[in-house]
VEXPA-959167 format. One record per atom (N, C-alpha, C, O): residue in one letter; atom name; x negated, y negated, z. Coordinates in steps of 0.2 Angstrom, whole numbers, plus 2048, in hexadecimal, padded with zeros to 3 digits. Atoms other than C-alpha are relative to their C-alpha. Example, Ala and Ser with C-alpha at 12.3 -4.5 7.8 and 13.67 -1.06 7.14 Angstrom:
# residues 2
a,N,7FC,806,800
a,CA,7C2,816,827
a,C,7FC,7FA,800
a,O,7F7,7FB,803
s,N,804,806,7FF
s,CA,7BC,805,824
s,C,804,7FB,803
s,O,801,7F5,804
# end
This chain:
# residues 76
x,N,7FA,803,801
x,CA,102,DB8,C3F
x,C,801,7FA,803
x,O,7FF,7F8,808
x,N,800,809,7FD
x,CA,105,DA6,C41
x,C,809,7FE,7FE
x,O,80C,801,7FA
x,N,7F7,802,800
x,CA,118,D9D,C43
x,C,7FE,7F8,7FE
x,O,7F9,7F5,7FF
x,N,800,806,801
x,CA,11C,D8D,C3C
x,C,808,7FD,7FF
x,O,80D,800,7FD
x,N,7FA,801,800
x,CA,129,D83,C3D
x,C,801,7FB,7F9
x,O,7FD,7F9,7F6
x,N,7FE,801,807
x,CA,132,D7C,C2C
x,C,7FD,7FB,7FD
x,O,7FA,7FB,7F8
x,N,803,806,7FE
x,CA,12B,D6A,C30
x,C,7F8,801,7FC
x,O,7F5,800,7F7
x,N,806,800,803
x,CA,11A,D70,C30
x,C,7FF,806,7F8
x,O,7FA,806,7F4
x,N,802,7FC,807
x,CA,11A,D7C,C21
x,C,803,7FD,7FC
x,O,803,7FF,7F6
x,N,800,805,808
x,CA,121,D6E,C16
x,C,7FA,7FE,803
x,O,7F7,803,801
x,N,804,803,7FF
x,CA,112,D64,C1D
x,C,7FA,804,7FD
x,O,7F7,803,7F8
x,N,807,7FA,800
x,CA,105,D72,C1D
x,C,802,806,7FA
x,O,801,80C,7FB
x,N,7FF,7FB,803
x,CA,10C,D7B,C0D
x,C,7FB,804,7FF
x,O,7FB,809,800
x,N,805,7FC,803
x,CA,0FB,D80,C04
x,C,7FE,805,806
x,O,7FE,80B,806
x,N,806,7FD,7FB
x,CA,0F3,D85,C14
x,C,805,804,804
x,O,803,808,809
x,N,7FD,7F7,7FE
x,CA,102,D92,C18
x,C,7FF,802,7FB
x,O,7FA,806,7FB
x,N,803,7FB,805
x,CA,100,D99,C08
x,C,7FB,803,800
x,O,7FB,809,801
x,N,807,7FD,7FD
x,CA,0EE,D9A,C0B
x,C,800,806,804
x,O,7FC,80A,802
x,N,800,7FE,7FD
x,CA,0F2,DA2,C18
x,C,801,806,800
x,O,7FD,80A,803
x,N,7FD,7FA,800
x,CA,0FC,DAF,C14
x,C,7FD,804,7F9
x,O,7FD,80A,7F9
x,N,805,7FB,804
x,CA,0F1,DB4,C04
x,C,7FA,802,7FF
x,O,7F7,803,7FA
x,N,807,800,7FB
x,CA,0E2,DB6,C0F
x,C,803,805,803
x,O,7FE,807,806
x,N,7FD,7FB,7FC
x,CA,0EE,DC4,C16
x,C,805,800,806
x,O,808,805,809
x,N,7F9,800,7FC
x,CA,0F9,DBC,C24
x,C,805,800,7FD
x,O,806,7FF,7F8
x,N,7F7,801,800
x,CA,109,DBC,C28
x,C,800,7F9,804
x,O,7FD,7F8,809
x,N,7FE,804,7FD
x,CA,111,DAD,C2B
x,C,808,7FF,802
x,O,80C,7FF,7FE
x,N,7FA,803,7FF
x,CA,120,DA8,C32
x,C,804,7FC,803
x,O,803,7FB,809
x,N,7FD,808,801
x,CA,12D,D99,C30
x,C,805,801,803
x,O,809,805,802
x,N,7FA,801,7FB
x,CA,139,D94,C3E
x,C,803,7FA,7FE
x,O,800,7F4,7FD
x,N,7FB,808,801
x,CA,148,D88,C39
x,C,802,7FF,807
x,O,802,803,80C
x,N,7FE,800,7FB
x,CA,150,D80,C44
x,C,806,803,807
x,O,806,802,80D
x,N,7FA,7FB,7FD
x,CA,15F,D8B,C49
x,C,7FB,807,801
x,O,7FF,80D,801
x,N,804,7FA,7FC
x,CA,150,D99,C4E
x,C,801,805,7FA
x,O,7FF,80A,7FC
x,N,800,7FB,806
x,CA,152,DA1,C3C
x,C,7F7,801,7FE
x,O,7F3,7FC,7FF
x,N,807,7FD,800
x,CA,13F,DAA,C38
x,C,7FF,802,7F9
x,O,803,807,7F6
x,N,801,7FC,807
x,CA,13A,DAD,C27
x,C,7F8,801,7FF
x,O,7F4,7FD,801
x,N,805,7FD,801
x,CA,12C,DB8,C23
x,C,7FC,7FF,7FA
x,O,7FE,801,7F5
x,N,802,801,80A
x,CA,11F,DB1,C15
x,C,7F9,805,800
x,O,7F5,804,805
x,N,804,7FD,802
x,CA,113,DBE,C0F
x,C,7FF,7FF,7F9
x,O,803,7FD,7F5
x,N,802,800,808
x,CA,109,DBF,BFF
x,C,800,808,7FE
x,O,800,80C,801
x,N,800,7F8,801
x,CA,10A,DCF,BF3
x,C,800,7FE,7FB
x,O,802,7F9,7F9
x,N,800,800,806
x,CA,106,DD2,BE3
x,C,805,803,7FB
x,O,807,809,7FC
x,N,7F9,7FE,806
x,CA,114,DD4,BD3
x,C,7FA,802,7FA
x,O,7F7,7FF,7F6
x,N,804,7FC,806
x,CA,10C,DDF,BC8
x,C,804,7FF,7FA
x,O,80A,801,7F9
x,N,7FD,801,807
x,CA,10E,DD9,BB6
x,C,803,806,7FE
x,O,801,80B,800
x,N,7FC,7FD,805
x,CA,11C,DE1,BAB
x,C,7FC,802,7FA
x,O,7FA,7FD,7F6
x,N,801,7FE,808
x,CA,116,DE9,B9B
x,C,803,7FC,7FC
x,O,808,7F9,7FF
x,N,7FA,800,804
x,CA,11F,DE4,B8C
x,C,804,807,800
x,O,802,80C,801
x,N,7FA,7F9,800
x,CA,12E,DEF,B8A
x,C,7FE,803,7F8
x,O,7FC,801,7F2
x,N,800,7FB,805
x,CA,12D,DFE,B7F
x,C,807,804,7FD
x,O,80B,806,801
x,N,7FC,7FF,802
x,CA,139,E03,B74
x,C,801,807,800
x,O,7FC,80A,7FC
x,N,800,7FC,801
x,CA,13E,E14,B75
x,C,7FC,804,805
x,O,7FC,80A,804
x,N,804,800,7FC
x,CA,133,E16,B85
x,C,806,806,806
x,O,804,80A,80B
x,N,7FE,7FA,7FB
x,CA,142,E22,B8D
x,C,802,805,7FD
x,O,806,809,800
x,N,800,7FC,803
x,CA,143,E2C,B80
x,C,801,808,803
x,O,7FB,80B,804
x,N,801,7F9,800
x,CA,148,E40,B85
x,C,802,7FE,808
x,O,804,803,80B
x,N,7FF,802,7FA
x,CA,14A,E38,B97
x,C,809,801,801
x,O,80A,802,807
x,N,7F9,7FF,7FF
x,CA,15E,E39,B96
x,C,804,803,7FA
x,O,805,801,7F5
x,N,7F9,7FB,801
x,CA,16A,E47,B92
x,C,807,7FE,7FE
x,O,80A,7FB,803
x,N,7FA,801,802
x,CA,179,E45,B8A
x,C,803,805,7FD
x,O,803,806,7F7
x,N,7FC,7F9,803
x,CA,184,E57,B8A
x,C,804,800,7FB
x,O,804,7FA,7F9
x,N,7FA,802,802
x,CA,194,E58,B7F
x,C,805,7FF,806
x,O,80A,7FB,805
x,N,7FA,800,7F9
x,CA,19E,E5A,B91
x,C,802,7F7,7FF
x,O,807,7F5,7FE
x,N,7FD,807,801
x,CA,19C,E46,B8F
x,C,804,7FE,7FC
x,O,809,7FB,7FD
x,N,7FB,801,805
x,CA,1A5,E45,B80
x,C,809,803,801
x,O,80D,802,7FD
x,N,7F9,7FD,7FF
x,CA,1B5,E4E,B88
x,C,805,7FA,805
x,O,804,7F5,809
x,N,7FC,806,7FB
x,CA,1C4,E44,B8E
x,C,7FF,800,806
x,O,7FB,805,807
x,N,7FF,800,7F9
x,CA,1C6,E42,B9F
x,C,807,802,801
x,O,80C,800,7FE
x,N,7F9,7FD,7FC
x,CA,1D3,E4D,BA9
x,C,805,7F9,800
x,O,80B,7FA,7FE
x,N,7FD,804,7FE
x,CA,1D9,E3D,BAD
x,C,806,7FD,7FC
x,O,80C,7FB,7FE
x,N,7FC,802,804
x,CA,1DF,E37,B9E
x,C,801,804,7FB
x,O,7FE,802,7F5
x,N,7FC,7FD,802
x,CA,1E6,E44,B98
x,C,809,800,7FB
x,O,80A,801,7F5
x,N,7FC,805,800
x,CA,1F7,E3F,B98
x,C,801,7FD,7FD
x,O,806,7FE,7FA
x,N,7FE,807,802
x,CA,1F5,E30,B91
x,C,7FD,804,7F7
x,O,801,801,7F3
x,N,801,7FD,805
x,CA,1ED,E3A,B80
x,C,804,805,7FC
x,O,803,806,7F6
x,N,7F9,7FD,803
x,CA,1FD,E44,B7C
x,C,805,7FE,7FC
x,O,80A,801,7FA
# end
């Protein structure tokens, strides 16, 4: 783990990236003592979406189709 202050990680941007996707951690001190954690990680590509893809996956009883107690009431 290495610390950097804001200054030097604009100056030295590649060589914190590097740094953190080589497996450190790095971390950026502003002035007012705030600390931001840069790690690397991978985002695992998205498929294309599939259509139909939740098929049977969600339930829909008749009870949904019933009014709600609530508005009652207002349906007479």
């Amino acid at each position: 783990m290495k610390t950097f202050t804001v200054e030097e990680a604009k100056q030295n941007l590649d060589a914190v990236l590097e740094y953190a996707e080589n497996g450190g951690t790095a971390i950026i001190i502003d002035e007012d003592e705030k600390a931001y954690q840069l790690v690397a990680t991978i985002v695992p590509k998205k498929g294309p979406r599939r259509p139909g893809s939740a098929k049977g996956k969600i339930i829909i009883t008749d009870e949904f189709y019933e009014p709600l107690p609530e508005l009652k009431p207002y349906m007479e």
